[in-house]
PAGUFI-954869 format. One line per 4 residues: number of its first residue (from 1); their letters; for each residue y negated, x, z negated of C-alpha. Coordinates in steps of 0.2 Angstrom, whole numbers, padded with zeros to 4 digits. Layout:
BEGIN
NUM> a> Y,X,Z; ...
//
This chain:
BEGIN
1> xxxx> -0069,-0020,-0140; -0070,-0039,-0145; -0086,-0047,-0150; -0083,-0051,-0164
5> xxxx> -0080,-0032,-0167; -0093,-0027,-0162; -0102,-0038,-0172; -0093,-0031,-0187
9> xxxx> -0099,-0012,-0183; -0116,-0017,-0180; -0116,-0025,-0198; -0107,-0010,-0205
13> xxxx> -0119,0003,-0199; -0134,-0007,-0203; -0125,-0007,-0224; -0121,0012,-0221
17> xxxx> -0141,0015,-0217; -0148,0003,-0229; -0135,0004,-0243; -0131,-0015,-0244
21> xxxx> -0114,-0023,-0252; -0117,-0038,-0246; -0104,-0048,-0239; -0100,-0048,-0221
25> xxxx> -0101,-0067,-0219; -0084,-0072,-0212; -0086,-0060,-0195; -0067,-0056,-0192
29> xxxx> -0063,-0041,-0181; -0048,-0045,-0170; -0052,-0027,-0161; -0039,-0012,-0165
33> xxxx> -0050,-0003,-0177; -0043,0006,-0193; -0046,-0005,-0208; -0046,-0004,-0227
37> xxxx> -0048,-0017,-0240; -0059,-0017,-0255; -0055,-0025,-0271; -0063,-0041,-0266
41> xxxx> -0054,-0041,-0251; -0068,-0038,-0238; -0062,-0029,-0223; -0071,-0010,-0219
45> xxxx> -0069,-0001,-0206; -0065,0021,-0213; -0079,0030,-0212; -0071,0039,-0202
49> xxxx> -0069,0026,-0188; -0088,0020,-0192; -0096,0038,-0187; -0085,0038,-0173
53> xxxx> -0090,0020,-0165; -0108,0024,-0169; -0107,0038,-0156; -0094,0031,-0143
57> xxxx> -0103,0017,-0137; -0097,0004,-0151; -0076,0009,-0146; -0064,0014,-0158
61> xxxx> -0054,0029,-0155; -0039,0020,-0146; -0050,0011,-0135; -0062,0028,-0131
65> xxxx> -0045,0035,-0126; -0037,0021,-0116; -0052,0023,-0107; -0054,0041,-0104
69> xxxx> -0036,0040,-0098; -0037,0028,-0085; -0052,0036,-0077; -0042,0052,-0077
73> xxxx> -0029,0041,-0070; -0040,0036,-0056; -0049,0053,-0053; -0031,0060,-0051
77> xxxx> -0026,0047,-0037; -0042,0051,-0029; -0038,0070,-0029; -0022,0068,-0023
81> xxxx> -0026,0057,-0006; -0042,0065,-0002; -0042,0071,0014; -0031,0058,0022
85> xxxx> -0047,0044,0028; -0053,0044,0046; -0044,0048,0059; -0028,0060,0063
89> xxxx> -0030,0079,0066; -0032,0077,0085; -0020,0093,0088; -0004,0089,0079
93> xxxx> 0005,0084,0097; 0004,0086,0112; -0004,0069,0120; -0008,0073,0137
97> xxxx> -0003,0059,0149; -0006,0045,0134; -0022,0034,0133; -0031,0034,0118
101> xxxx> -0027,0024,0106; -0006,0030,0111; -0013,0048,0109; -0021,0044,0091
105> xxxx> -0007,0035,0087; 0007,0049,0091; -0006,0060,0080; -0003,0050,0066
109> xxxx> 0014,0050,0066; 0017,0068,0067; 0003,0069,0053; 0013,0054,0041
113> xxxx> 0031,0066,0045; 0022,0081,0038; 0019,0070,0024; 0035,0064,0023
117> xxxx> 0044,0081,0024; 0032,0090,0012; 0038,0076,0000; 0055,0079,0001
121> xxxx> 0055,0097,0003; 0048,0095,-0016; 0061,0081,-0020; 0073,0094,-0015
125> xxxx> 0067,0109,-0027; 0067,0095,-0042; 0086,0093,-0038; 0088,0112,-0036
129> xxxx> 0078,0115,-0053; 0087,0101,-0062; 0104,0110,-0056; 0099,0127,-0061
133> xxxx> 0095,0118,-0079; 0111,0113,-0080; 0119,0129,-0076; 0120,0135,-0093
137> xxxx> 0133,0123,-0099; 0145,0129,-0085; 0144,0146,-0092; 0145,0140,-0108
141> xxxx> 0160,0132,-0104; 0168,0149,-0095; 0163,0159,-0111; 0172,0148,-0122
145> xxxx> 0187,0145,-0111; 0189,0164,-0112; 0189,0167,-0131; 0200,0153,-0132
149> xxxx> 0213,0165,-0120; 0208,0179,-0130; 0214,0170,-0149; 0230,0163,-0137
153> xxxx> 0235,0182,-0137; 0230,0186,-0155; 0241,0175,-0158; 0255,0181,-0147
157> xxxx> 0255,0166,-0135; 0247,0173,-0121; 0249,0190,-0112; 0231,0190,-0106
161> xxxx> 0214,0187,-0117; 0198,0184,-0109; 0193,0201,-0116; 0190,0210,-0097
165> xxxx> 0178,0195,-0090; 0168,0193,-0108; 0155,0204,-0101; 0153,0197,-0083
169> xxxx> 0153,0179,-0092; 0143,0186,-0106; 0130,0192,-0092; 0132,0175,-0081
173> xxxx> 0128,0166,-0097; 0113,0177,-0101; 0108,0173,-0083; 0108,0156,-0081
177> xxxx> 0099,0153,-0099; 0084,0164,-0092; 0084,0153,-0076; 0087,0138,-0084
181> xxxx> 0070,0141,-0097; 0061,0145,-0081; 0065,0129,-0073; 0060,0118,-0088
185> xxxx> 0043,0128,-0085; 0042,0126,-0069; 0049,0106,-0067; 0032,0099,-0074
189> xxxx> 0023,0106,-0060; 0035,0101,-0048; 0036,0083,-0054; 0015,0083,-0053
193> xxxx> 0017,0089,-0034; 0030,0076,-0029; 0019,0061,-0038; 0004,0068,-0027
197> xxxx> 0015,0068,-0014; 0022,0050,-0016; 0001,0043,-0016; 0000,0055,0001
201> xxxx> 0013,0044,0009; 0009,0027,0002; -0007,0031,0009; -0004,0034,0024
205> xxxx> 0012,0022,0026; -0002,0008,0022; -0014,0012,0037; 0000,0011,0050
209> xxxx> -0007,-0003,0058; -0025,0004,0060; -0016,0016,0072; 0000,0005,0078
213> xxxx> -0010,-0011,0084; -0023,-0004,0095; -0009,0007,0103; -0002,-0010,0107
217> xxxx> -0018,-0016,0112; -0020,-0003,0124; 0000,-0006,0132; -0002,-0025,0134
221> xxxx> -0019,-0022,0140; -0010,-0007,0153; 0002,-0021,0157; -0011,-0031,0166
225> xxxx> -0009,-0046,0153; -0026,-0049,0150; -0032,-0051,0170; -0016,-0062,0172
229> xxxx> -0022,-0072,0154; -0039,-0078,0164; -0030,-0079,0181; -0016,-0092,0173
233> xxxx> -0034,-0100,0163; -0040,-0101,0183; -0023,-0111,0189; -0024,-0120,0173
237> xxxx> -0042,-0128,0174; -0035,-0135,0192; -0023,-0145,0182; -0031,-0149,0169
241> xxxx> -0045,-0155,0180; -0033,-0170,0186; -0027,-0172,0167; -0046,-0176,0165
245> xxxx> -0045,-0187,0179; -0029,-0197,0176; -0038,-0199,0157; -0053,-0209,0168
249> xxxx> -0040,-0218,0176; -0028,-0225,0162; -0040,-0221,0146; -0030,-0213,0133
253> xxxx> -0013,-0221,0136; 0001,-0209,0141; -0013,-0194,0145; -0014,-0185,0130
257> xxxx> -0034,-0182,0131; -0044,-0193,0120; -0062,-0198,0129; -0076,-0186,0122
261> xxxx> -0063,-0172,0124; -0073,-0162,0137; -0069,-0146,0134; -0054,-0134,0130
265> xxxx> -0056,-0117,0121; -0043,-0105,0125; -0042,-0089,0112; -0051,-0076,0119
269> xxxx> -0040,-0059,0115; -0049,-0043,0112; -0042,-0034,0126; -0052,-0019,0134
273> xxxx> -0049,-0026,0152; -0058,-0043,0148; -0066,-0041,0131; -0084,-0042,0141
277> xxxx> -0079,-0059,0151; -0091,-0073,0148; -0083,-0087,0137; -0083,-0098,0149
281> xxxx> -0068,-0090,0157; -0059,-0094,0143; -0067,-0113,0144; -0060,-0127,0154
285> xxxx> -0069,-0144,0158; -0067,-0158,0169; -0072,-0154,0187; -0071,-0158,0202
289> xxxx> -0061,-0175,0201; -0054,-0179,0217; -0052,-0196,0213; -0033,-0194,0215
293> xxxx> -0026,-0207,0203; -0039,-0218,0206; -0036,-0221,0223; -0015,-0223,0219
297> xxxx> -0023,-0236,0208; -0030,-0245,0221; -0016,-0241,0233; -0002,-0250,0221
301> xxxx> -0015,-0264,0218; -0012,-0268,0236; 0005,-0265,0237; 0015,-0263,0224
305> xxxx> 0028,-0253,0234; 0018,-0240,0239; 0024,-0224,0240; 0010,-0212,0231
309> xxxx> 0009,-0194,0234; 0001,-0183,0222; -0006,-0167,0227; -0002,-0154,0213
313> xx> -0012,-0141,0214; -0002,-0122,0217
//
């Protein structure tokens, strides 16, 4: 409700209680209550709509409503997914042989095509009941098709009526009408079931990757990839060590290290196998210098045609 409106209630129930006619005072309600107009042309609200705002919080009917639907609305998604938070049922599959994280993850999935199958097993009886539905007009039709052959004969242009099958169609007909009304009744349900049925596998669609990503965690990690992560950190760090060196050497021309650059962070993954290593495995900083360039330095200074050897580290 605007403010404005519910300025315009408050205003009205006080004139209700005290019996005043004075004007409202150039309040305008731009909420959508039912109005009427007296012969001043001063907008009131029915007193119908009054009673009912004085005991629904201040709301017209449409809004009191709207609101009570959407709630239902929501208490209805919350029905239909409870029970699908936390982790899988830990005996849909078998998952001996599989780490953890694999074996939850192989629960889920089995769980999600149960979901998945209960969904279209319901999709499937919507398709059946809107066929059997439909079933009445093709019986309608063979009825008809067989007076039609009957009046051919009447008339003497047929020597064969429609009158030996009129029962049989006469009882198919009856059939398929008393089906048909009992699939109208019972497509409503259906429809509720597959709605449920759709939020049961959004739901589970979305948390996917609660389950998928730590199974790949868990395969990387299985790999060896984190140990050879900080043993490639290692080899790098003697490199790197030099770069810091050849930076002393020639300042910041052609070394790609700025000075005050001390220290490289690598990103440290949150694999099981190393996710307890110090940071400083995943640091590097200058050490160690062997004084490598700085002594070719001095070599070419004394002769420019020196033959300098640099010993890469490997």
């Amino acid at each position: 409700m605007s403010v404005s409106g519910g300025i315009l209630m408050k205003d009205l129930a006080r004139m209700a209680r005290e019996g005043s006619s004075a004007p409202l005072g150039g309040r305008p309600s731009t909420s959508n209550q039912v109005v009427i107009y007296d012969r001043n042309g001063n907008m009131l609200v029915t007193d119908a709509e009054l009673a009912f705002a004085e005991t629904h919080e201040g709301m017209s009917r449409a809004e009191w409503e709207a609101r009570n639907s959407a709630w239902a609305k929501q208490n209805r998604e919350a029905d239909a997914v409870r029970g699908l938070d936390g982790d899988p049922p830990d005996s849909l599959c078998d998952v001996k042989g599989m780490s953890p994280a694999r074996g939850k993850y192989a629960n889920y999935f089995v769980w999600r095509q149960g979901e998945r199958k209960g969904l279209r097993d319901l999709e499937a009886k919507k398709a059946e009941l809107e066929s059997i539905i439909a079933a009445p007009t093709a019986a309608e039709t063979e009825v008809r098709n067989g007076i039609k052959r009957t009046a051919a004969k009447l008339l003497g242009r047929a020597s064969d009526g429609g009158e030996a099958d009129a029962g049989a169609l006469a009882n198919r007909l009856a059939v398929a009408q008393h089906r048909a009304e009992a699939a109208k009744l019972a497509l409503p349900t259906v429809e509720q079931e597959i709605d449920k049925a759709k939020l049961r596998v959004a739901k589970l669609d979305e948390r996917e990757s609660e389950f998928l990503n730590a199974a790949i965690i868990e395969v990387a990690d299985a790999s060896g990839l984190g140990q050879l992560y900080l043993k490639k950190i290692t080899e790098l760090r003697a490199i790197a060590a030099m770069m810091f060196e050849l930076r002393e050497v020639v300042g910041t021309y052609g070394s790609g290290f700025s000075f005050g650059q001390e220290t490289i962070k690598l990103p440290r993954p949150g694999l099981p196998s190393i996710k307890g290593s110090p940071d400083g495995d995943f640091h590097i900083r200058p050490e160690n210098k062997s004084h490598v360039f700085d002594n070719i330095a001095q070599a070419l200074r004394l002769d420019p045609k020196h033959k300098p050897h640099v010993p890469l580290p490997r």
